[in-house]
N, C-alpha and C positions, 0 to 999 in steps of 0.2 A: 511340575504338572500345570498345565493353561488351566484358567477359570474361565470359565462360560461368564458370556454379559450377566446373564440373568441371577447367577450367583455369586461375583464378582465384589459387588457393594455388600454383599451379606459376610461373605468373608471376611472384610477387611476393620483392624480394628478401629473408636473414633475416631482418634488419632491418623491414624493411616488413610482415613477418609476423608478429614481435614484438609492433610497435606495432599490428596491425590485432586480432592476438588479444585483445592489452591492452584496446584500446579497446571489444568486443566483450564478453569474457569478465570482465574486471574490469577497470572504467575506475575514472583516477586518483579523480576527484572521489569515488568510492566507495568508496576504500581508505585514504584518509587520516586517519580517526581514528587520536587518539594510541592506542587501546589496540592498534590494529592488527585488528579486527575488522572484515571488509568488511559494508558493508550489508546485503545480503542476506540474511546468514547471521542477520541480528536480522528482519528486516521480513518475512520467509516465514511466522513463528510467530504474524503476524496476518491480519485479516481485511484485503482490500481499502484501504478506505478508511484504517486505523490506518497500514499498511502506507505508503503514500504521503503520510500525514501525516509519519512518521516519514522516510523516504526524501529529503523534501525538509528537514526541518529537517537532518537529514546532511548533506547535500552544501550545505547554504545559505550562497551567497558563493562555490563552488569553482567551479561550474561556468556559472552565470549571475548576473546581479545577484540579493545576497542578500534584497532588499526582496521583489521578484519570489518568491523559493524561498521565503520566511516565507507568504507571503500563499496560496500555492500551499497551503502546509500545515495555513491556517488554512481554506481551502476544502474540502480534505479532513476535517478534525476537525468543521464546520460540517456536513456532510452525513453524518459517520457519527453528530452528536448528531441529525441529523432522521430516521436511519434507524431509531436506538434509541429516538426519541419513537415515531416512527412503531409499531413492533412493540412496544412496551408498552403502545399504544391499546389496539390488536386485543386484545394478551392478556387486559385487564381485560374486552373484552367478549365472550370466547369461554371466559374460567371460567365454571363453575357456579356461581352466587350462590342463597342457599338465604333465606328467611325464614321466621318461626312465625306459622303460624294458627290462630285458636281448633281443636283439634281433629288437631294435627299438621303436621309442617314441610313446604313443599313445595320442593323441588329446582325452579330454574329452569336453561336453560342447555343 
């Protein structure tokens, strides 16, 4: 039988409400660094893609095989180098690039 949101938390016993906050609000695999800093509190201060690189080398081996979470990471770091190749293309072709002609420079761009 589903439980509706609204009677869901009322349902459920402390315990049960413990482990379901835990799981939700900060799951173990995310808090076990030794220095005691959860994930998130690091991986918010990037972009997307860093964000998830970093996220899975963290929890790599807690929460699924750590082969898998390496490879996840290196997915992540693989598409944010193609995003910053990608926008350093465009930038070089959307500067102003200038040359001298006999007679005065002319601004291209």
């Amino acid at each position: 039988m589903a439980r509706n949101n609204s009677t869901e938390e009322n349902a459920l016993t402390e315990e049960e409400r413990s482990t379901f906050y835990d799981a939700v609000n900060h799951p173990q695999h995310y808090m076990k660094h030794p220095s005691g800093i959860e994930c998130i509190a690091v991986v918010e201060h990037f972009n997307f893609n860093i964000g998830n690189a970093i996220k899975y080398l963290w929890r790599a081996g807690l929460k699924s095989d750590k082969l898998e979470d390496l490879r996840k990471a290196q997915w992540y770091v693989g598409r944010e180098i193609e995003r910053v190749l990608k926008f350093e293309t465009e930038k070089i072709f959307q500067e102003p690039r200038s040359y001298e002609e006999p007679g005065g420079g002319i601004q291209l761009g």
